[in-house]
PyMOL CGO cylinders between C-alpha atoms (Angstrom):
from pymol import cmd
from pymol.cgo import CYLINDER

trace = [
    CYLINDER, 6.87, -228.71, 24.78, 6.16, -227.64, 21.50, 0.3, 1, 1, 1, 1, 1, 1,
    CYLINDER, 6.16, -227.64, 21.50, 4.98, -224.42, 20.67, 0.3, 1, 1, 1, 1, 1, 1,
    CYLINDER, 4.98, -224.42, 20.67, 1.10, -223.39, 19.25, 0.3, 1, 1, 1, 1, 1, 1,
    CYLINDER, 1.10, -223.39, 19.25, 2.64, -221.94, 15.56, 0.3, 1, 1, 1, 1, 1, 1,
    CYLINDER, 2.64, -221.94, 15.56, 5.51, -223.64, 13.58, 0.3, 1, 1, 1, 1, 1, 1,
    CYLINDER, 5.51, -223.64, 13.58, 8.78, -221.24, 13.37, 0.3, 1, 1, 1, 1, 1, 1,
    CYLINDER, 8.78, -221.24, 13.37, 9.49, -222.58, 9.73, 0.3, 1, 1, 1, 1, 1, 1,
    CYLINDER, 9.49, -222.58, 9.73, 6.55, -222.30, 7.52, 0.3, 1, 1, 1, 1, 1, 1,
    CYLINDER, 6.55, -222.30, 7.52, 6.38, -222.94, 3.66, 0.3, 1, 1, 1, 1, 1, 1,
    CYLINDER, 6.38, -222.94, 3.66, 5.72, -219.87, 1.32, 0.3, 1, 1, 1, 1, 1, 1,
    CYLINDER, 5.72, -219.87, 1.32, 5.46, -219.68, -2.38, 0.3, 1, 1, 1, 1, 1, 1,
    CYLINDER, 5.46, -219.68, -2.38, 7.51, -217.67, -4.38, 0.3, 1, 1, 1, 1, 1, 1,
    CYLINDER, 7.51, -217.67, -4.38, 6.33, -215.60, -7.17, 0.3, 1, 1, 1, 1, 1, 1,
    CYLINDER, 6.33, -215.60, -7.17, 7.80, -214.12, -10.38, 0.3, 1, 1, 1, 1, 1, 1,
    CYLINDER, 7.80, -214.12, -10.38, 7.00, -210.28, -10.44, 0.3, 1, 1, 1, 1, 1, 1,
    CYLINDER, 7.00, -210.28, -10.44, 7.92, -209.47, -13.58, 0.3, 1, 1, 1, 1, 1, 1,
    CYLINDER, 7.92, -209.47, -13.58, 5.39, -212.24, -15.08, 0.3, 1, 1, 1, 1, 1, 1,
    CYLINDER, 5.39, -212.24, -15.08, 2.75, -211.18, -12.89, 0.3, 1, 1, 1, 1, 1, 1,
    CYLINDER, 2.75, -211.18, -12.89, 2.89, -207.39, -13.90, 0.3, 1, 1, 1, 1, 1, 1,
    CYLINDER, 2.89, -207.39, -13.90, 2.15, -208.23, -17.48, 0.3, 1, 1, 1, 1, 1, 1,
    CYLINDER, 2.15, -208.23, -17.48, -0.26, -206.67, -19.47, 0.3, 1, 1, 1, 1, 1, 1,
    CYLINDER, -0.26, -206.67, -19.47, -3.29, -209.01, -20.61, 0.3, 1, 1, 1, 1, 1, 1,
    CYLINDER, -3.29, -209.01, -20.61, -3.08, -208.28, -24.22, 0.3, 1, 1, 1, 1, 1, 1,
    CYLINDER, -3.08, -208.28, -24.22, 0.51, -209.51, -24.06, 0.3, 1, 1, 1, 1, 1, 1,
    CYLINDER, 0.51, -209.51, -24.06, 1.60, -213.11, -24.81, 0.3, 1, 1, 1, 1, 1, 1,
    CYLINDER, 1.60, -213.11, -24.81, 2.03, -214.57, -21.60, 0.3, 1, 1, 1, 1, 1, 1,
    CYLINDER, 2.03, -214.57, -21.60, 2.98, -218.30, -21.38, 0.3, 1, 1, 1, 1, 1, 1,
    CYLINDER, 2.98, -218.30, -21.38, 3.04, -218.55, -17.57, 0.3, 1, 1, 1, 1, 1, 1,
    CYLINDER, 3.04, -218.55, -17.57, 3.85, -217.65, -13.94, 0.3, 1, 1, 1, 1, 1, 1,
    CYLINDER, 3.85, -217.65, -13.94, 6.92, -218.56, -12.57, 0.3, 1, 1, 1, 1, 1, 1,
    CYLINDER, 6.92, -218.56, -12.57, 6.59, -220.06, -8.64, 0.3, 1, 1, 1, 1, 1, 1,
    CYLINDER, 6.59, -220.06, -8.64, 8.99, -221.41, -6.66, 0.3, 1, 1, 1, 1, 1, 1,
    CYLINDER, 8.99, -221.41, -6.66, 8.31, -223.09, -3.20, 0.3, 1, 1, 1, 1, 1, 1,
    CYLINDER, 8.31, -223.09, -3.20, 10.63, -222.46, -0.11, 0.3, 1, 1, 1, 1, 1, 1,
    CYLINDER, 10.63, -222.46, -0.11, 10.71, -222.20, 3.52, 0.3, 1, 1, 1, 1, 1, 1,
    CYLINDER, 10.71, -222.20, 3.52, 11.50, -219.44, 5.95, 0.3, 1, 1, 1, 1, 1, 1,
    CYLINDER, 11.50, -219.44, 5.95, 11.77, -218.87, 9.70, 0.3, 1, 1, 1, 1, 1, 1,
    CYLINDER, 11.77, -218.87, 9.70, 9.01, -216.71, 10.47, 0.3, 1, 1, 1, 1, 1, 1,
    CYLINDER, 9.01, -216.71, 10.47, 11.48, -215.57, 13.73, 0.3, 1, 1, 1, 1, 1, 1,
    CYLINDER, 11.48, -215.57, 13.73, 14.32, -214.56, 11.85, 0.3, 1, 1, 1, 1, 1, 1,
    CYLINDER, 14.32, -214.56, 11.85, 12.15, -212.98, 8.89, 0.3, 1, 1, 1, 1, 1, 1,
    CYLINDER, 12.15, -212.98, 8.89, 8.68, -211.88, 9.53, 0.3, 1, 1, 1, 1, 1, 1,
    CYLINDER, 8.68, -211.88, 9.53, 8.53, -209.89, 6.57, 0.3, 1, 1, 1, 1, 1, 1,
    CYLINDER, 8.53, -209.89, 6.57, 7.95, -210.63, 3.07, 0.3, 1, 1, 1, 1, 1, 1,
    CYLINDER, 7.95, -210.63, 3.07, 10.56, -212.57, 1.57, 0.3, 1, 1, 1, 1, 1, 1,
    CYLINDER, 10.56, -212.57, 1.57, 12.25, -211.41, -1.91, 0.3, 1, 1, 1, 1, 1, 1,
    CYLINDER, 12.25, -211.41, -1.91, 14.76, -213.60, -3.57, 0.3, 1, 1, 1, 1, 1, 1,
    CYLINDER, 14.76, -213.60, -3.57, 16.11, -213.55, -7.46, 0.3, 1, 1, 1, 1, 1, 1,
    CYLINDER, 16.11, -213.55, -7.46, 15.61, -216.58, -8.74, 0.3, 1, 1, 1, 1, 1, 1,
    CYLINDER, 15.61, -216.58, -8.74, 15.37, -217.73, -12.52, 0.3, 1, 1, 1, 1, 1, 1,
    CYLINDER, 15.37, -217.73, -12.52, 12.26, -217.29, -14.62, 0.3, 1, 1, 1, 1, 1, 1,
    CYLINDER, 12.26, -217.29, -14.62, 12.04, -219.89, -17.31, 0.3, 1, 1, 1, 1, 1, 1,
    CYLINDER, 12.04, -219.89, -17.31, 8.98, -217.49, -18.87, 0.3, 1, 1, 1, 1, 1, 1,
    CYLINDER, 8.98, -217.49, -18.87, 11.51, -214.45, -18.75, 0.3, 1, 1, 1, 1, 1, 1,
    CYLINDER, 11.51, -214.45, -18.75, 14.44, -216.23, -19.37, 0.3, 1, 1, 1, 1, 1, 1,
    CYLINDER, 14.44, -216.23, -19.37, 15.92, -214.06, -17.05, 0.3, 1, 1, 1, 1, 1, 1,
    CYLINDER, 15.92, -214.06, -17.05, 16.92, -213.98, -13.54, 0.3, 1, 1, 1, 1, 1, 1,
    CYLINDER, 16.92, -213.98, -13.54, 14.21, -211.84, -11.74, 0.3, 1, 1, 1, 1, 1, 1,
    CYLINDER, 14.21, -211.84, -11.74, 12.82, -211.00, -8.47, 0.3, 1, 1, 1, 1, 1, 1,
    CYLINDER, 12.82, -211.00, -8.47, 10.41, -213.58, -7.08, 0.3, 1, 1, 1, 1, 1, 1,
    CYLINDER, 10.41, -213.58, -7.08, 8.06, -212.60, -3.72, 0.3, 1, 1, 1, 1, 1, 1,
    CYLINDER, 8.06, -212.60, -3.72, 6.75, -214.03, -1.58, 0.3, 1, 1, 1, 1, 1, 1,
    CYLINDER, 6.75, -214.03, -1.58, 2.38, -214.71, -2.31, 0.3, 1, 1, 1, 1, 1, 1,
    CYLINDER, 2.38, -214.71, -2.31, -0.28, -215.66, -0.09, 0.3, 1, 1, 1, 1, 1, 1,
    CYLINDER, -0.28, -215.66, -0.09, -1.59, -219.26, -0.54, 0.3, 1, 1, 1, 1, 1, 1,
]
cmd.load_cgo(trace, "trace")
């Protein structure tokens, strides 16, 4: 039988360095990466560090609502 809620559900990664930026600030873009996780084996916010074209830098990309 399969169960009401998916285990592995797809969440969108987000650069947190772009997103901190101040307005006045030349800001070409947002990094955003799309992934899945297993909801069972990580029900918290995920955090990877992944590579920011806009940085050009590797940096720390959470995990956003849709």
């Amino acid at each position: 039988m399969a169960k009401g809620k998916d285990v592995r559900v797809t969440v969108i990664l987000e650069c947190t360095g772009c997103a901190r930026k101040d307005v006045n600030q030349k800001s070409t873009g947002i990094s955003r990466y799309i992934t899945q996780k297993n909801r069972h084996n990580t029900p918290n916010r995920l955090e990877l560090r992944k590579f920011c074209p806009y940085c050009s830098k590797h940096m720390i990309h959470g995990e956003i609502k849709k």
